[in-house]
KEKE-3310 file (N, C-alpha, C; in steps of 0.2 Angstrom, whole numbers, plus 5000, padded with zeros to 4 digits):
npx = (5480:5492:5502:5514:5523:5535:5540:5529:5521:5529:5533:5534:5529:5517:5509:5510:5500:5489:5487:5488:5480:5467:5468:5462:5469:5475:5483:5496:5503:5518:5526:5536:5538:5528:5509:5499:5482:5477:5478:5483:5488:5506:5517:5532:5550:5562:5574:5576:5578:5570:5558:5555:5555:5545:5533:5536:5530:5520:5509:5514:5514:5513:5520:5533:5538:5549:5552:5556:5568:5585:5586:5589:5606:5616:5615:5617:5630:5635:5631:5639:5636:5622:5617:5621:5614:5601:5600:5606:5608:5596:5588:5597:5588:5576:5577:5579:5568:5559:5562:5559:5549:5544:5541:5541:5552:5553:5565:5569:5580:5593:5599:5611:5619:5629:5644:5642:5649:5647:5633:5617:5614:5614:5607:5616:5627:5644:5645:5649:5647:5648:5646:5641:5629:5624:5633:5629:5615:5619:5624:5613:5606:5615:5614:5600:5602:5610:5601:5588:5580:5568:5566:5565:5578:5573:5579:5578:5576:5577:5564:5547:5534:5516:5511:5518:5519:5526:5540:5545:5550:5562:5553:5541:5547:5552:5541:5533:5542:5544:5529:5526:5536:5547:5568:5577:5593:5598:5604:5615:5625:5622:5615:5601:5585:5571:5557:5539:5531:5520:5521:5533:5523:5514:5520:5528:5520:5513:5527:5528:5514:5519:5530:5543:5559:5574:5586:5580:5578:5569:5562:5560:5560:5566:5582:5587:5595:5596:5591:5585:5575:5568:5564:5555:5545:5541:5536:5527:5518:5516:5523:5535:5551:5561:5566:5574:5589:5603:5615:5632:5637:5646:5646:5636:5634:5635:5636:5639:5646:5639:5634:5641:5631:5621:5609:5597:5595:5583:5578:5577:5566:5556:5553:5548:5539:5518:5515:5523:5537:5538:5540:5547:5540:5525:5525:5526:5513:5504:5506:5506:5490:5486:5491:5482:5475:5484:5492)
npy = (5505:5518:5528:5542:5549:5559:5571:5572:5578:5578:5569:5552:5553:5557:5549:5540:5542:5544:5528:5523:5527:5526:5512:5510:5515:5524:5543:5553:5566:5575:5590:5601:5615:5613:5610:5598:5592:5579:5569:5570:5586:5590:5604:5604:5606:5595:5596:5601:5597:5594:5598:5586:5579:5580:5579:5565:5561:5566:5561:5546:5538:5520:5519:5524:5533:5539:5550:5561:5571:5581:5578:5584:5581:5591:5603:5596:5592:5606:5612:5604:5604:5607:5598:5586:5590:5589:5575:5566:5570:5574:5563:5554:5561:5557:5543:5542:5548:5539:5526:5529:5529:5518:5512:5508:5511:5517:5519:5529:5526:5525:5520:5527:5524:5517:5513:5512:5504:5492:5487:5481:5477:5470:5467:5465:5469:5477:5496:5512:5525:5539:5552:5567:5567:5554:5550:5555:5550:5537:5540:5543:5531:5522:5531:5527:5510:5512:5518:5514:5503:5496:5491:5495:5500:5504:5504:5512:5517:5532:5536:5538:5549:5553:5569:5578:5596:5606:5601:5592:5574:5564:5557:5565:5576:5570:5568:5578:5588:5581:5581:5593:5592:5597:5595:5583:5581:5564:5555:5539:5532:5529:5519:5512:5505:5511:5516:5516:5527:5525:5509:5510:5516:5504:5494:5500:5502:5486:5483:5490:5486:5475:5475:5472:5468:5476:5477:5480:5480:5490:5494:5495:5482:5481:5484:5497:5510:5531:5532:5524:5519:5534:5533:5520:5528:5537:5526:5519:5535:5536:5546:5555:5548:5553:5564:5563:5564:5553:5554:5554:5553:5562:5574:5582:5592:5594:5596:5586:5570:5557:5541:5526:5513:5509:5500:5491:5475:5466:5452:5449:5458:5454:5440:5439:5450:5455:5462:5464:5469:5480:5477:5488:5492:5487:5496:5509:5507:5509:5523:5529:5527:5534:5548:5562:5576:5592:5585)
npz = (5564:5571:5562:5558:5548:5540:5529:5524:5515:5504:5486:5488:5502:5502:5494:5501:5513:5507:5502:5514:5522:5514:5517:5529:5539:5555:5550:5555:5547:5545:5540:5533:5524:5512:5513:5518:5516:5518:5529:5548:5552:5556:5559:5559:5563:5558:5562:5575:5590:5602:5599:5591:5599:5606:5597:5596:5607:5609:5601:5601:5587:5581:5573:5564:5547:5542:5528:5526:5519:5511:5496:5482:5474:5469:5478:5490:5488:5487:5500:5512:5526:5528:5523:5529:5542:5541:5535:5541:5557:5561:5557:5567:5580:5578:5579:5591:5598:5594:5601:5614:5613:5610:5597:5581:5567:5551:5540:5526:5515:5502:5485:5482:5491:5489:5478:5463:5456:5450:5451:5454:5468:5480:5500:5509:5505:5503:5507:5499:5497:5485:5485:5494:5498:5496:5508:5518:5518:5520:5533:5541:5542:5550:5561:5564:5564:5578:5588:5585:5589:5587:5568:5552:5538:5524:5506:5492:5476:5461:5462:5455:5449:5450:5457:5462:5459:5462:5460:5449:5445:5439:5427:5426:5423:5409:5403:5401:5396:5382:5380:5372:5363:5366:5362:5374:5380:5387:5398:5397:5401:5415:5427:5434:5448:5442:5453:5456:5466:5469:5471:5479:5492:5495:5497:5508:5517:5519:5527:5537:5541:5546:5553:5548:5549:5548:5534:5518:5501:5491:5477:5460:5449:5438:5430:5422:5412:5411:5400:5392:5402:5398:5385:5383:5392:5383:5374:5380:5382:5369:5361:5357:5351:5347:5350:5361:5365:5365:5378:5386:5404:5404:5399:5405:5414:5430:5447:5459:5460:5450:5454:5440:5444:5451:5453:5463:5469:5472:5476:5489:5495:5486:5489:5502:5503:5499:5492:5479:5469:5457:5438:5427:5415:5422:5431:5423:5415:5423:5429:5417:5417:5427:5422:5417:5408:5408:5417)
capx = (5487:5494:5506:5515:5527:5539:5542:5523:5519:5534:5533:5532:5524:5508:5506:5509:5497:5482:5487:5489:5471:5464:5468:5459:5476:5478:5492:5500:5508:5525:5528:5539:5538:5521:5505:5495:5475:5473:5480:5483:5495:5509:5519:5540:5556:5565:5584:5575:5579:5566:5554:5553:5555:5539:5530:5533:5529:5512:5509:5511:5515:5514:5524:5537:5541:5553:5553:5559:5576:5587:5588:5593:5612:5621:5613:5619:5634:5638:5631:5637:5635:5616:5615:5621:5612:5592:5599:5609:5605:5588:5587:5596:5585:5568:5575:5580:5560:5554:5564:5559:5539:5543:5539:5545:5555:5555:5568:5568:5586:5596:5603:5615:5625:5632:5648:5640:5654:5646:5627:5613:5615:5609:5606:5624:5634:5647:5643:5653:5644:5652:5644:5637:5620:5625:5636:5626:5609:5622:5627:5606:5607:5622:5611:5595:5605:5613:5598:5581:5579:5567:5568:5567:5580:5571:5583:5575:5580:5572:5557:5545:5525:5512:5509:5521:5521:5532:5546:5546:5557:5565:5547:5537:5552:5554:5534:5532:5545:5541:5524:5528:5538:5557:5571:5582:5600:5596:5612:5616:5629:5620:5609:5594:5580:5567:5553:5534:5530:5513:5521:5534:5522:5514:5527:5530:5513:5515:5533:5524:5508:5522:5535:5548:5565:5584:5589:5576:5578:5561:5562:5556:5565:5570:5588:5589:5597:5590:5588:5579:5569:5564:5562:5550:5539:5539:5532:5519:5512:5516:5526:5542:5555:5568:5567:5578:5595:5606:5621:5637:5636:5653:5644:5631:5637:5634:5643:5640:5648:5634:5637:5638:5626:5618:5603:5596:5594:5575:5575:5574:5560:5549:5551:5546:5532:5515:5516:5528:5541:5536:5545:5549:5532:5520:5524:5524:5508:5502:5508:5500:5484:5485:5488:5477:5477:5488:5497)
capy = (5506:5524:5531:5546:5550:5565:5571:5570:5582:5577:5563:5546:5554:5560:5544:5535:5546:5541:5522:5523:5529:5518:5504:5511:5518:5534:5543:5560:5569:5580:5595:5608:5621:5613:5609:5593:5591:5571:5566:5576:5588:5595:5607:5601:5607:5588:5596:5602:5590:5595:5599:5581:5572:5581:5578:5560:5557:5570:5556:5541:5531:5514:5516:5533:5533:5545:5551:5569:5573:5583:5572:5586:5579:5596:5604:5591:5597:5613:5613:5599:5605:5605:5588:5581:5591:5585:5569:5562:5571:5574:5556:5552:5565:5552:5538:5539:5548:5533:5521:5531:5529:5510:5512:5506:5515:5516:5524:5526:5527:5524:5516:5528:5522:5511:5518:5510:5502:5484:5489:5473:5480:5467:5472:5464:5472:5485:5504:5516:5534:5544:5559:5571:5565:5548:5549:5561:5545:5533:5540:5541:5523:5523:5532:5522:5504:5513:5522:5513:5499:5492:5498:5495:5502:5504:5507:5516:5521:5535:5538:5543:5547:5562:5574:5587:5600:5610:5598:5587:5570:5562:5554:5570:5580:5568:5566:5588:5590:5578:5580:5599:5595:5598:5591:5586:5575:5560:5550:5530:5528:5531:5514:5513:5503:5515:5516:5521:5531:5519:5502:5510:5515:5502:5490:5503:5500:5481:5482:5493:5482:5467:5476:5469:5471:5474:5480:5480:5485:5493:5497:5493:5476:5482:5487:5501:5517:5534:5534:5516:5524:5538:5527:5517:5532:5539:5522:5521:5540:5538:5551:5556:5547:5556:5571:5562:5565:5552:5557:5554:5559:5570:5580:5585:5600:5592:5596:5580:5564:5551:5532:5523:5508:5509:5498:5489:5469:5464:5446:5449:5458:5449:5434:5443:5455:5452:5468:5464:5475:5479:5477:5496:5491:5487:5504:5515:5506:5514:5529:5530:5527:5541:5555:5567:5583:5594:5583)
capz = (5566:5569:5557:5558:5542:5538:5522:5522:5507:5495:5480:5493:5508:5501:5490:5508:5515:5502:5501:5520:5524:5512:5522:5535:5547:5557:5548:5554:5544:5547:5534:5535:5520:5510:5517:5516:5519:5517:5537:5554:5550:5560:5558:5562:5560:5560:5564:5581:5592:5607:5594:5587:5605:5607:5593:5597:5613:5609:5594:5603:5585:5582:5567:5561:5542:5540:5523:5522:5519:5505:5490:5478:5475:5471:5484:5498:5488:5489:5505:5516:5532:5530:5521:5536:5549:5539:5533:5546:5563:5561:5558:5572:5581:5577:5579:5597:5600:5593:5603:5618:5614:5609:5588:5574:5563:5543:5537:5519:5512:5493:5480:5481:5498:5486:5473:5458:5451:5448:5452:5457:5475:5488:5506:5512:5499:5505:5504:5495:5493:5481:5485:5499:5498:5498:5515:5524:5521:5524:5541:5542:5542:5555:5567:5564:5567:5583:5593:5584:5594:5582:5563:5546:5532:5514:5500:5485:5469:5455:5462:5451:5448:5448:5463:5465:5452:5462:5462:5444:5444:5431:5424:5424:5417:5401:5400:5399:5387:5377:5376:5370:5357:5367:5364:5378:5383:5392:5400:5395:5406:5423:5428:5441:5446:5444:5455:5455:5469:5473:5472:5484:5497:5497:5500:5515:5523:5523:5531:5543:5545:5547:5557:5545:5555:5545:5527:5512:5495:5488:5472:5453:5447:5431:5428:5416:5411:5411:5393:5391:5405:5393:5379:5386:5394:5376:5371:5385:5380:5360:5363:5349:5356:5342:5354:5365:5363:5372:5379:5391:5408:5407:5396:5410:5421:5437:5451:5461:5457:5452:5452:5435:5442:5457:5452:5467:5471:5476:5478:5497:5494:5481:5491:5508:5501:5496:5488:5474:5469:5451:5432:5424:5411:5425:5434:5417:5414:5431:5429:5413:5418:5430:5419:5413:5404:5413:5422)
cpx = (5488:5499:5508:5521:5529:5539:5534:5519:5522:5529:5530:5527:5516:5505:5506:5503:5489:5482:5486:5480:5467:5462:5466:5466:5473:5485:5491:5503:5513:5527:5531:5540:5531:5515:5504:5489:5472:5473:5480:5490:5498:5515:5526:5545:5562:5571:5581:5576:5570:5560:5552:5550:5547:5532:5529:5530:5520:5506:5507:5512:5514:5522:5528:5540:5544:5557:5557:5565:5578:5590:5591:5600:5617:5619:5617:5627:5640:5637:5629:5634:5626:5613:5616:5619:5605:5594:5601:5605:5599:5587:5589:5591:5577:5571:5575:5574:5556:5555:5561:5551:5536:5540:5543:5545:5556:5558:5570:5578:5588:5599:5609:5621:5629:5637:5646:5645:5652:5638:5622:5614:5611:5610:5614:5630:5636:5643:5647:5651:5649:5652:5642:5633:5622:5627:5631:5618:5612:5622:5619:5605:5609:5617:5604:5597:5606:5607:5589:5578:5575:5564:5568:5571:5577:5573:5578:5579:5576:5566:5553:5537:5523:5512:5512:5526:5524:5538:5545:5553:5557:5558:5541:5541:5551:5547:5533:5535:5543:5535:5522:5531:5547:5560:5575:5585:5596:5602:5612:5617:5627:5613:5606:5590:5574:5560:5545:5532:5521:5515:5525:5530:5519:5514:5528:5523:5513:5521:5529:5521:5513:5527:5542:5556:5570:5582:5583:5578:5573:5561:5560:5562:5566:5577:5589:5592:5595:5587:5584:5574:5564:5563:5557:5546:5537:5533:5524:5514:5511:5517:5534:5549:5562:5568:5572:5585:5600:5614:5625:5636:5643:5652:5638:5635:5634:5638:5643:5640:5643:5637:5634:5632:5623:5611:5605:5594:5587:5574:5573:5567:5554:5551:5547:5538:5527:5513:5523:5532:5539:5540:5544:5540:5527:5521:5523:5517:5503:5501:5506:5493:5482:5487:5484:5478:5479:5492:5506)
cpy = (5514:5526:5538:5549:5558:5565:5571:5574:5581:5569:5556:5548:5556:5553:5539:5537:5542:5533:5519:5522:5525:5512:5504:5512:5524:5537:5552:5561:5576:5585:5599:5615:5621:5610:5601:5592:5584:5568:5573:5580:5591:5598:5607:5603:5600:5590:5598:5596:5588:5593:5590:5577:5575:5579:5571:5555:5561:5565:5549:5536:5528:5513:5522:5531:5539:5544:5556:5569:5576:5579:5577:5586:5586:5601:5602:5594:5601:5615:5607:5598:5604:5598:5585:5584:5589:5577:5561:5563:5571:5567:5553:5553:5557:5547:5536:5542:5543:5526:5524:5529:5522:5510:5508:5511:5514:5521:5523:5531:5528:5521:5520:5529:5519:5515:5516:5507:5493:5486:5482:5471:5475:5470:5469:5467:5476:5490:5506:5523:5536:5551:5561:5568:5557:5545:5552:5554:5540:5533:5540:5535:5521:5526:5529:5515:5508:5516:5518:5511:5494:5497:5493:5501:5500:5508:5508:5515:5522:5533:5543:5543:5553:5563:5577:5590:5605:5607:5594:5581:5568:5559:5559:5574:5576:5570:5576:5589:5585:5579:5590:5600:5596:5595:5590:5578:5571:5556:5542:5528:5530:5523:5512:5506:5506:5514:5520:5521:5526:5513:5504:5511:5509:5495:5492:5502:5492:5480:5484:5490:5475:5469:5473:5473:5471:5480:5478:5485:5484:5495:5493:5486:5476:5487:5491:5509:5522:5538:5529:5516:5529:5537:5526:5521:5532:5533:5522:5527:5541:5543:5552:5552:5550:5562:5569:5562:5559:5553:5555:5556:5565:5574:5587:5588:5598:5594:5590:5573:5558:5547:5528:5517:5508:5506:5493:5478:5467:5461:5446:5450:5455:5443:5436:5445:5450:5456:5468:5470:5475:5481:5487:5494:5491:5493:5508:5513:5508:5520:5535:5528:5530:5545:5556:5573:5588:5594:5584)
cpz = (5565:5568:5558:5551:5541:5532:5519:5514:5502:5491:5482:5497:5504:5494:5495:5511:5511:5502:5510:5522:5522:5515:5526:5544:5547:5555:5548:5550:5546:5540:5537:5531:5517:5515:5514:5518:5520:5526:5542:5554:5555:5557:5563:5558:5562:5565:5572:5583:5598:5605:5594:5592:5607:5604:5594:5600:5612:5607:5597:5595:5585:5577:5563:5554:5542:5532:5520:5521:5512:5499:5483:5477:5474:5475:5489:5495:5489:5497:5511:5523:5532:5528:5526:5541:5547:5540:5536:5553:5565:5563:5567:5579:5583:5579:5586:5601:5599:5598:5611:5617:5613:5602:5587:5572:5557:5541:5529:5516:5504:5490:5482:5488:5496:5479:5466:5452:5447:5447:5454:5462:5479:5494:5509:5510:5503:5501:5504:5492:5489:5481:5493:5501:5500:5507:5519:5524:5523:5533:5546:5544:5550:5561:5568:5570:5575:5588:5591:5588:5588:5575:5557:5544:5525:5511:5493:5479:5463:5456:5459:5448:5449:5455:5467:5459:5455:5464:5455:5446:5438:5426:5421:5419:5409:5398:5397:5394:5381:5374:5373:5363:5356:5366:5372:5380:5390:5393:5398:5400:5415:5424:5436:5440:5450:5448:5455:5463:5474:5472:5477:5493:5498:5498:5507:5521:5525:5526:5536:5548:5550:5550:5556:5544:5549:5539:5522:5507:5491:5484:5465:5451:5441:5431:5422:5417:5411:5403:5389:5395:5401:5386:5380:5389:5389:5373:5373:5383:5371:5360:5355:5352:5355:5346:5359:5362:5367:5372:5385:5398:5410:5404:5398:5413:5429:5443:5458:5458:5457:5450:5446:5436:5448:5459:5458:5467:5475:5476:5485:5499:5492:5485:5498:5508:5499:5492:5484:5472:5461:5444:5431:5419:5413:5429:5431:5416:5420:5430:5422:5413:5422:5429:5417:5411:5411:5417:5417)
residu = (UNK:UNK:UNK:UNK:UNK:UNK:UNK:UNK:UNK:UNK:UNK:UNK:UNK:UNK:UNK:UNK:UNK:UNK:UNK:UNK:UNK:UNK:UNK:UNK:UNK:UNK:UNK:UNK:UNK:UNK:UNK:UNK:UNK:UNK:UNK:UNK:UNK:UNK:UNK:UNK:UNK:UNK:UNK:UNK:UNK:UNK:UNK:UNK:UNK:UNK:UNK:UNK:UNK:UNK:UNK:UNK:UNK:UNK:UNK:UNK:UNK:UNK:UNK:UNK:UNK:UNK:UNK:UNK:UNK:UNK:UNK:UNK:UNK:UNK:UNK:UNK:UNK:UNK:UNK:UNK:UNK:UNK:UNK:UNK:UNK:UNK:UNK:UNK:UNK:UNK:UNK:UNK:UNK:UNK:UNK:UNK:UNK:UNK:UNK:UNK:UNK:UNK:UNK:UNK:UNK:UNK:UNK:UNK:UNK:UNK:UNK:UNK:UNK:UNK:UNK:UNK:UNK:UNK:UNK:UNK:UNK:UNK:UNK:UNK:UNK:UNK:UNK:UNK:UNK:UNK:UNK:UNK:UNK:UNK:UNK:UNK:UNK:UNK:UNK:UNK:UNK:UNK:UNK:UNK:UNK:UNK:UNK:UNK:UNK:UNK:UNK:UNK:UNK:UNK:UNK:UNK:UNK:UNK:UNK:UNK:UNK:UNK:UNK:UNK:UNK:UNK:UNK:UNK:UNK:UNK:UNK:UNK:UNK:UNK:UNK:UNK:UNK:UNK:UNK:UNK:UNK:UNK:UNK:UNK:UNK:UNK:UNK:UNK:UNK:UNK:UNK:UNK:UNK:UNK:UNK:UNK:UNK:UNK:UNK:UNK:UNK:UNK:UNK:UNK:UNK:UNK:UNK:UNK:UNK:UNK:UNK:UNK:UNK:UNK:UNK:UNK:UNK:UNK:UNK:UNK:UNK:UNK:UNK:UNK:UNK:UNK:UNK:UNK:UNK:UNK:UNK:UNK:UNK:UNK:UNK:UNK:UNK:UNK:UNK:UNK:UNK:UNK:UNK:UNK:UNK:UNK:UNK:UNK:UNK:UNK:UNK:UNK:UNK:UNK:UNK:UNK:UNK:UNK:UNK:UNK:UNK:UNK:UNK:UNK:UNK:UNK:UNK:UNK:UNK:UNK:UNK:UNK:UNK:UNK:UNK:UNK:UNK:UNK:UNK:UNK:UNK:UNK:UNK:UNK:UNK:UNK:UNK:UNK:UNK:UNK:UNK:UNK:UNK:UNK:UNK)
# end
């Protein structure tokens, strides 16, 4: 099968990228600031409109994961106008190239479409962004449905695994300071279902293989907070866990409003997949056995 994916050098794409190939697929990859050497790379600026429609008529896809977007929350922010001209337009930008070459579309969305006021988010539930980032993947979504033709939506949440040490997320950061010796504030009242970065792709390779139409939510089937999060890694590396401080989130300096619970619902999922969505202990135990010194 041939694959093309944006966002190809971030956190997902480049663990798509290696689990992809594996399987014996063709998979292009789309970068726009970092390189990648594992697939056929091109060189894309998404928000181009011309750009992309070329790219995907060049390409021919079978299958467009569109990974890239601005996932920094005070960022999208401070500055909406470009959150929604990546996260939104772009998007719609592919999905109507894809519709036009006759692909499938995987678009990978969030948890945080959702205002997190109850959290155990199934795929029918009302959305409710609370933030930028939120509205601007939402409205991502909105142009999917309206222009794909045919298309998965896969909802995330707290994506987190080794291979990009110029961007750390919440799993690398705790693991570095901790294993240093730092302390640092980790929040209670904020709850996820975090994910590892290779159960998500490949989840996304069999929706792919199986052309599996609608709303899916793809992420880790454990509901926890981001300090029972950072507990739990501690444990995994026997790490200090008293270096953790845990704290409020109104005591964080943020300037985007996060949602107290925005943990995701994946019975659709695990009953769907053969690639299970996997507990918080069965990822950490992954994710630990893929470090090594240095990481």
């Amino acid at each position: 099968m041939k694959f093309l994916i944006t966002g190809a050098s971030g956190l997902l794409g480049s663990k798509f990228v290696t689990i992809a190939l594996a399987s014996g697929h063709e998979v292009h990859s789309v970068v726009h600031e970092h390189s990648t050497r594992d697939a056929h790379p091109h060189k894309l600026d998404i928000t181009d409109q011309a750009a992309v429609k070329k790219t995907i008529a060049d390409n021919s896809p079978e299958v467009v994961i569109h990974a890239a977007s601005i996932t920094d929350l005070d960022l999208c922010e401070r500055n909406p106008e470009l959150a929604y001209k990546v996260n939104a337009a772009a998007t719609g930008f592919l999905a109507d190239a894809c519709q036009r070459q006759g692909g499938f579309l995987i678009y990978l969305s969030t948890d945080y479409v959702f205002d997190g006021e109850r959290g155990n988010y199934g795929e029918r539930d009302q959305v409710n962004p609370v933030n930028v980032y939120g509205r601007s993947k939402l409205l991502g979504e909105e142009e999917v449905v309206q222009k794909a033709g045919r298309f998965c939506i896969a909802r995330t949440s707290v994506v987190f695994g080794w291979g990009r040490k110029f961007r750390p997320n919440f799993a690398t950061w705790v693991y570095d300071k901790l294993r240093v010796g730092e302390k640092i504030n980790v929040v209670t009242d904020q709850y996820a279902t975090p994910t590892l970065s290779n159960d998500l792709a490949r989840m996304l390779v069999e929706v792919a293989e199986r052309r599996m139409n609608g709303v899916y939510h793809l992420s880790g089937s454990t509901r926890v907070n981001r300090y029972e999060f950072a507990v739990q890694l501690a444990h995994k590396f026997s790490l200090n866990e008293k270096l953790l401080t845990p704290v409020t989130a109104d005591a964080v300096r943020w300037i985007a409003k996060r949602p107290f619970d925005s943990s995701l619902n994946v019975a659709k999922a695990y009953e769907a997949l053969n690639n299970k969505p996997n507990t918080l202990n069965e990822a950490l135990d992954e994710f630990a056995a893929e470090a090594h010194p240095g990481m």
